[in-house]
Backbone bond lengths (Angstrom), bond angles and torsions (degrees), N, CA, C in turn:
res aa  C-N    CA-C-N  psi(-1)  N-CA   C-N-CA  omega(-1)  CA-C   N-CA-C  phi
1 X - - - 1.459 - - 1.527 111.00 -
2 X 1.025 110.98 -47.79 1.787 119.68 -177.79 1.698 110.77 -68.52
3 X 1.197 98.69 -43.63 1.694 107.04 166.86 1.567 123.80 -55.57
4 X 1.405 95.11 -33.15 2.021 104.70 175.02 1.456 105.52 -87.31
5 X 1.446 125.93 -41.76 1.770 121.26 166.47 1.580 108.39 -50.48
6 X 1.206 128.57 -38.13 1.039 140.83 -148.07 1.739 105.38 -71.18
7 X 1.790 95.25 -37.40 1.621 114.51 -133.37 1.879 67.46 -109.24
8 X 1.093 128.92 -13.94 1.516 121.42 -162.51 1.533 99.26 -90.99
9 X 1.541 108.01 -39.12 1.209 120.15 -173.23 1.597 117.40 -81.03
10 X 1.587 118.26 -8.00 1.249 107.74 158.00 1.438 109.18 -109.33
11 X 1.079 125.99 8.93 1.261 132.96 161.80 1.383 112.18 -60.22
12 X 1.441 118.29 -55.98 1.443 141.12 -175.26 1.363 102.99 -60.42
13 X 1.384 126.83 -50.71 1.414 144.11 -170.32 1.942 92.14 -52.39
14 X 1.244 85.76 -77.99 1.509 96.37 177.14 1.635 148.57 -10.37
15 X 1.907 81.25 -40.63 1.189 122.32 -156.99 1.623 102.78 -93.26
16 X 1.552 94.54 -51.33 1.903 105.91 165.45 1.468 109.50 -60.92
17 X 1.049 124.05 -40.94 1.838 114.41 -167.47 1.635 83.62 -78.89
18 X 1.255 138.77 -59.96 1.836 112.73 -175.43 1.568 111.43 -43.31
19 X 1.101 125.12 -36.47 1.210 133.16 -148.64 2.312 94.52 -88.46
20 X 1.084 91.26 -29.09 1.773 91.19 165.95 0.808 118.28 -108.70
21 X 1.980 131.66 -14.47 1.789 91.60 143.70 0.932 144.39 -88.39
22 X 1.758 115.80 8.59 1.224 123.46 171.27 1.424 112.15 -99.71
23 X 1.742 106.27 39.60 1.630 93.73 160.77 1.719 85.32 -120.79
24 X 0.956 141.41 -63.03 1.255 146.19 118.27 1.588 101.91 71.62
25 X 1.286 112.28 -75.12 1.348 114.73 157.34 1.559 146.92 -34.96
26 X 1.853 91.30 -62.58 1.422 98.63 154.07 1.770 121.70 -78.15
27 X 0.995 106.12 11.98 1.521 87.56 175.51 1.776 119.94 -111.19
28 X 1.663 91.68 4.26 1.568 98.76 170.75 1.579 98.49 -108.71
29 X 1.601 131.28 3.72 1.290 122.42 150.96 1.486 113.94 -91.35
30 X 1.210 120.37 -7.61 1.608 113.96 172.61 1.814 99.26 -78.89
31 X 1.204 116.23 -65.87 1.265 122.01 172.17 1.426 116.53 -6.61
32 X 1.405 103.55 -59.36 1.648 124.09 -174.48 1.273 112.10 -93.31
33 X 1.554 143.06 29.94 1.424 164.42 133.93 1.283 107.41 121.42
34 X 1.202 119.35 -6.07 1.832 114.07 -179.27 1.786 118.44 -50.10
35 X 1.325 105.62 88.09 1.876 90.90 -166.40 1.889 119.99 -66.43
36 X 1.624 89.25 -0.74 1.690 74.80 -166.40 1.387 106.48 -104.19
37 X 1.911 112.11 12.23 1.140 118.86 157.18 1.262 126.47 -88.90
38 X 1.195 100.22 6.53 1.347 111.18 -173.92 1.796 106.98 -90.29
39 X 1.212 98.37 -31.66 1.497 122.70 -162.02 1.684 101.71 -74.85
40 X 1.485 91.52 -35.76 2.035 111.67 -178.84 1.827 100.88 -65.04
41 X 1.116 94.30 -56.84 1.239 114.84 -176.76 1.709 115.01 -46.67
42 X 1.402 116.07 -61.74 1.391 122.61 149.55 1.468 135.19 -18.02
43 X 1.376 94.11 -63.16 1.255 110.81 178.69 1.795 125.30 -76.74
44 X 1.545 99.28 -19.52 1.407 108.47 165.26 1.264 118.68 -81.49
45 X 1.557 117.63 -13.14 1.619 115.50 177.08 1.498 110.93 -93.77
46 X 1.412 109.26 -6.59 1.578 105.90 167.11 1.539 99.91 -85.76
47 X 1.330 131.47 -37.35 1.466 117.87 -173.66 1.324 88.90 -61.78
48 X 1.308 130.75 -56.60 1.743 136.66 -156.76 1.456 97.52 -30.64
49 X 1.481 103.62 -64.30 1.755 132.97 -161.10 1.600 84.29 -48.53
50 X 1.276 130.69 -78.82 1.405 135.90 -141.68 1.643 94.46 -72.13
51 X 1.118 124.39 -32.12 1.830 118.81 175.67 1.319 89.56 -81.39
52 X 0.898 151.93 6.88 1.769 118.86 168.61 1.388 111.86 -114.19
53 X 1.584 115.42 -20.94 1.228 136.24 152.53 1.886 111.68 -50.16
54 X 0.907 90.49 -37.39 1.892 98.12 176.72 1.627 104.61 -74.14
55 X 1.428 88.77 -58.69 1.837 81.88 172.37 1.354 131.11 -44.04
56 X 1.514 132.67 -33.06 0.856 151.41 -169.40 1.572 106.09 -77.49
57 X 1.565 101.70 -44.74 1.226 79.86 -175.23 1.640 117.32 -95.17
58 X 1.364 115.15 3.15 1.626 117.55 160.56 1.445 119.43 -68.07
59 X 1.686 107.02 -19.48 1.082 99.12 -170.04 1.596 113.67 -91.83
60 X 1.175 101.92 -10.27 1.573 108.63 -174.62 1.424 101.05 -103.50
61 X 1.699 140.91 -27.48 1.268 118.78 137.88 1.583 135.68 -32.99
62 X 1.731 101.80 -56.22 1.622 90.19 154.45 1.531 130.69 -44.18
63 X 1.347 108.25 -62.20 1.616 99.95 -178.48 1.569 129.98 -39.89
64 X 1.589 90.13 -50.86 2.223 96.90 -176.11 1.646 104.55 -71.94
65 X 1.306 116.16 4.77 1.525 121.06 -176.97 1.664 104.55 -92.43
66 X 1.583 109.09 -44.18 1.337 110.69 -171.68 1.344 120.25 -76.06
């Protein structure tokens, strides 16, 4: 059981670092005036927010488990 939280929680990890370098892109075309990368960009830091928010809470299921 702890081995599958474990394996979920770097799964998740995983999942956030793709998820910031693929904003990464648009955010050196917002930089340089592109506004509707800016808008991409936005909207990827609310997904960001809600996956790391997930992490958090796998990770603290792990803990009260161990």
């Amino acid at each position: 059981m702890i081995e599958q939280q474990s394996s979920e929680l770097r799964d998740r990890w995983s999942e956030l670092k793709v998820l910031i370098e693929s904003l990464e892109n648009d955010l050196v075309k917002n930089v340089n005036g592109n506004k509707s990368a800016g808008v991409r960009v936005r909207k990827g830091l609310r997904a960001l927010k809600a996956a790391a928010s997930e992490i958090v809470k796998v990770s603290l299921s792990q803990d009260k488990q161990s």
